[in-house]
C-alpha positions as CSV (number, residue, x, y, z in Angstrom):
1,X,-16.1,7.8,-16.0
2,X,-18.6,10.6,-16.8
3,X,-16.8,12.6,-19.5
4,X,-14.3,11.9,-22.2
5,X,-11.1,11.3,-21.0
6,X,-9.0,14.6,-21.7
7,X,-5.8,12.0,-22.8
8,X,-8.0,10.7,-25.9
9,X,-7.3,13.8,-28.0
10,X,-3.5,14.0,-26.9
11,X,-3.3,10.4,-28.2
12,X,-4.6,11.0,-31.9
13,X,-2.1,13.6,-32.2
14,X,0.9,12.0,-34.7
15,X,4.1,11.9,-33.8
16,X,4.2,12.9,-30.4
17,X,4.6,10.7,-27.3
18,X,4.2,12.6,-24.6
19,X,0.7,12.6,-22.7
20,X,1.9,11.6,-19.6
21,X,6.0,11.9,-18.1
22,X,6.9,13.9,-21.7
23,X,6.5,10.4,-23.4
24,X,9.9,9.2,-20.8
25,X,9.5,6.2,-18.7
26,X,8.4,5.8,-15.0
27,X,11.3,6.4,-12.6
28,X,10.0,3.7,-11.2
29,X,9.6,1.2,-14.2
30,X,13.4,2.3,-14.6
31,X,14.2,1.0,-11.1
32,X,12.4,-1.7,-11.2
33,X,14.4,-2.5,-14.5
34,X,17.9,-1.6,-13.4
35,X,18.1,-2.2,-9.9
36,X,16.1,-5.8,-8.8
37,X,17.0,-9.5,-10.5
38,X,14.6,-9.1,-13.3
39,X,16.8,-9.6,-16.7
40,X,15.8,-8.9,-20.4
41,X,14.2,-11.8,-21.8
42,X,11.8,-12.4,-19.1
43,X,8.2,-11.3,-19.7
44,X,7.1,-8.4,-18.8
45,X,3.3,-6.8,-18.9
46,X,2.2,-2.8,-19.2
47,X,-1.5,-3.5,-18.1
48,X,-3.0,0.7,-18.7
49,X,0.0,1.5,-20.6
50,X,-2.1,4.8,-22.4
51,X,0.5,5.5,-25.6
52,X,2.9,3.2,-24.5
53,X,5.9,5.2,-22.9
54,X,6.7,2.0,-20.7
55,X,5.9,-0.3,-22.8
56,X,8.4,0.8,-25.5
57,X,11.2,1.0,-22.7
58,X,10.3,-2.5,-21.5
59,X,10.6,-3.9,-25.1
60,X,13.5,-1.8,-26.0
61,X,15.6,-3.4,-22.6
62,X,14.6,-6.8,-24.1
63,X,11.8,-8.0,-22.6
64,X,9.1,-10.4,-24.0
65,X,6.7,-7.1,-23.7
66,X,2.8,-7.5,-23.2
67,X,0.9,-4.5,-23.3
68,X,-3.3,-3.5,-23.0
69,X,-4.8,0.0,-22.8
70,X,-8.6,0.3,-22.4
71,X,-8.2,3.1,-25.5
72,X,-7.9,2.2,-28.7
73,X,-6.2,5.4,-29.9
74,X,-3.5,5.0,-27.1
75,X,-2.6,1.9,-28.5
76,X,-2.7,2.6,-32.1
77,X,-0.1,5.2,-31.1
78,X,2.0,2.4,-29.4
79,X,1.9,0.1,-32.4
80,X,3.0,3.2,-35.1
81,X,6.0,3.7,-32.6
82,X,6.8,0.2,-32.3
83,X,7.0,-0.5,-36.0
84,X,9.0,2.8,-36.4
85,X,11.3,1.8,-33.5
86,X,11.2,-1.9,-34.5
87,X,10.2,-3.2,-31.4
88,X,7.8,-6.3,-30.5
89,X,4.9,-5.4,-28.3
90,X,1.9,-7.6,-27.8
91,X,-0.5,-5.0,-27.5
92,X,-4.4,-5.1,-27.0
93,X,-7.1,-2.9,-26.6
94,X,-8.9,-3.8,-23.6
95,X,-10.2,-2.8,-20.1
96,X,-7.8,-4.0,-17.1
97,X,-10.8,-5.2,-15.4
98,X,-11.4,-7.6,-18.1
99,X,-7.8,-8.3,-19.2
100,X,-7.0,-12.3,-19.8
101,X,-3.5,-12.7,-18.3
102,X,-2.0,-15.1,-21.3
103,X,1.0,-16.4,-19.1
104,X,2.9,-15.6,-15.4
105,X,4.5,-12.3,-16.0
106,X,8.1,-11.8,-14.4
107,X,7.2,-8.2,-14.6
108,X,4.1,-6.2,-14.1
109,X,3.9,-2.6,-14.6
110,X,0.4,-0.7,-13.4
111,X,1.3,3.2,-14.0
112,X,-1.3,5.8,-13.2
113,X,-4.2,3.7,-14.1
114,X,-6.0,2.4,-11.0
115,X,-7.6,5.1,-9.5
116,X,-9.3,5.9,-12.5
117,X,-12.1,2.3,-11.7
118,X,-13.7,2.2,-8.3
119,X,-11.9,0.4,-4.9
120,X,-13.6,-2.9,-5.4
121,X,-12.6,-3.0,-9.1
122,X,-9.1,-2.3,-8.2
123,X,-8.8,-4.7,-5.6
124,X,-10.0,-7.5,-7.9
125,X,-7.1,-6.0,-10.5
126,X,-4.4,-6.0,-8.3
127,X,-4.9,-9.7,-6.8
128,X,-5.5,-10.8,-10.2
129,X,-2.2,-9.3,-11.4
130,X,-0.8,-10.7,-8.3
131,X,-2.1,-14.0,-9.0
132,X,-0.3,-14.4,-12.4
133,X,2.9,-12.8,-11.5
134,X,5.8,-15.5,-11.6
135,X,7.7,-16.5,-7.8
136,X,10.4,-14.3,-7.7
137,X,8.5,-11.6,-10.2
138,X,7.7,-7.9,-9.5
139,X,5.0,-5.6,-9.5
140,X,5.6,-1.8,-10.4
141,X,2.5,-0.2,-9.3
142,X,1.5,3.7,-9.2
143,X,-1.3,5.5,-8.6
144,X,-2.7,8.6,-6.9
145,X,-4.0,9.1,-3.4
146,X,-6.4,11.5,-2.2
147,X,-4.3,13.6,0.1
148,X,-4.9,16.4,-2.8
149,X,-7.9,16.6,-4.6
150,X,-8.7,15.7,-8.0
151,X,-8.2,18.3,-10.3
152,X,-11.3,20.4,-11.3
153,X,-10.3,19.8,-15.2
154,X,-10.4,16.2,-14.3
155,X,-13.3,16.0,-12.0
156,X,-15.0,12.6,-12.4
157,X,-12.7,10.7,-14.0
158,X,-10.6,9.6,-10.2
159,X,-13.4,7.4,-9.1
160,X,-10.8,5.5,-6.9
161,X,-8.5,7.5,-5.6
162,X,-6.4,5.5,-3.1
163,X,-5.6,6.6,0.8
164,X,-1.7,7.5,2.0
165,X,-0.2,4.1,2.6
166,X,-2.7,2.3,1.0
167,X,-1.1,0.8,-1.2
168,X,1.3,-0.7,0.6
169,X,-1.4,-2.8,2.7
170,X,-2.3,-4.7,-0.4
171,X,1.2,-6.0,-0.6
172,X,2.0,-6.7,2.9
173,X,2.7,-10.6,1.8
174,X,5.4,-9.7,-0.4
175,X,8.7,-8.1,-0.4
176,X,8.8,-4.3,-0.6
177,X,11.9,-3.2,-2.5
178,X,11.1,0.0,-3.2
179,X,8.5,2.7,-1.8
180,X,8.0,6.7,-2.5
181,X,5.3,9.3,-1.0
182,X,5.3,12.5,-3.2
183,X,3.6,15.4,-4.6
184,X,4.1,16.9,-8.1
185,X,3.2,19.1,-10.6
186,X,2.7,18.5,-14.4
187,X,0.7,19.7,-17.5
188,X,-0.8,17.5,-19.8
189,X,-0.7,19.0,-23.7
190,X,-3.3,21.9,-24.1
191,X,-4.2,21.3,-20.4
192,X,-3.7,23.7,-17.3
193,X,-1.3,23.0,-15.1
194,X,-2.5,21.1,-11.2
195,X,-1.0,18.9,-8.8
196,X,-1.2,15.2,-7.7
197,X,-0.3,13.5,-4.9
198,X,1.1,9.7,-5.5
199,X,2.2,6.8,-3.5
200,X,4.3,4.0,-5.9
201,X,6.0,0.7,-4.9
202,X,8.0,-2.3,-6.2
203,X,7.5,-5.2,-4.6
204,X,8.9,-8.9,-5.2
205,X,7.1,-11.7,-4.7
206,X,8.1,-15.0,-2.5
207,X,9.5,-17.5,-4.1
């Protein structure tokens, strides 16, 4: 990355959660919860969870919730609104190219995170996640493609900014459950408002 990160001020601001989706959980982390054979009680890793806004929704629906953000302010948030909320939340502050995987994971949620390291790094994630993900488990994996450009208030920081369908290719050898193409628009706090483009997925793997 060649400049600070514009989400490292939003995350020392107290009390507020919401950064990224209004501090609500993915759609897709909410499908991925409600509407495949994972149960509460299984384990269940936020690997770039930022502040923590899936993380805290994994924990609260009962799962044995793992969580590592390469920014130490983002989870310092997420540890003040677990104690408040009296959740559990392994948490650690950490890079997800270097992240130990410290069991198989029924669950893995990747949210907005990957295109922000090169292709090769990602790759090397995304097998490795893969790789300790439990038969039978499931990946929730977002990121943003370059079918619109990055933002000029965020220039430098998409160093990996994925191709339409992309994605997808890297989970070819497992099941697709769920799959969405879209375009939105958002502000982040204090920001300007700009588009994305994003492909997301969940996908099971054999048993």
């Amino acid at each position: 990355m060649t400049k600070k990160p514009f989400w490292e001020d939003s995350y020392k601001r107290p009390g507020k959660l919401d950064t990224f989706g209004e501090g609500k959980p993915s759609a897709d982390v909410v499908a991925a919860v409600t509407k495949t054979s994972i149960t509460p009680g299984m384990k269940a890793l936020d690997l770039g969870c930022g502040e923590g806004r899936n993380a805290l929704y994994l924990a609260k629906s009962g799962f044995i919730t793992y969580a590592s953000d390469i920014s130490a302010s983002g989870i310092q948030k997420l540890n003040s609104f677990a104690k408040e909320m009296n959740l559990r939340i392994e948490s650690s502050v950490c890079d997800m190219r270097d992240y130990t995987y410290q069991v198989e994971y029924d669950l893995i949620v990747c949210q907005g995170c990957l295109h922000l390291i090169k292709k090769e790094e990602w790759q090397r994630v995304i097998a490795q996640m893969k790789e300790h993900t439990s038969q039978g488990g499931y990946h929730s994996v977002g990121i943003f493609t370059d079918t619109i450009p990055e933002p000029e208030d965020q220039q430098g920081l998409m160093v990996g900014l994925f191709k339409e369908g992309e994605l997808l290719t890297y989970y070819k050898d497992w099941e697709i459950t769920g799959s969405r193409t879209y375009t939105f628009e958002h502000q982040h706090p204090d920001g300007p408002r700009h588009s994305h483009s994003a492909n997301s997925i969940i996908a099971r793997k054999p048993c």
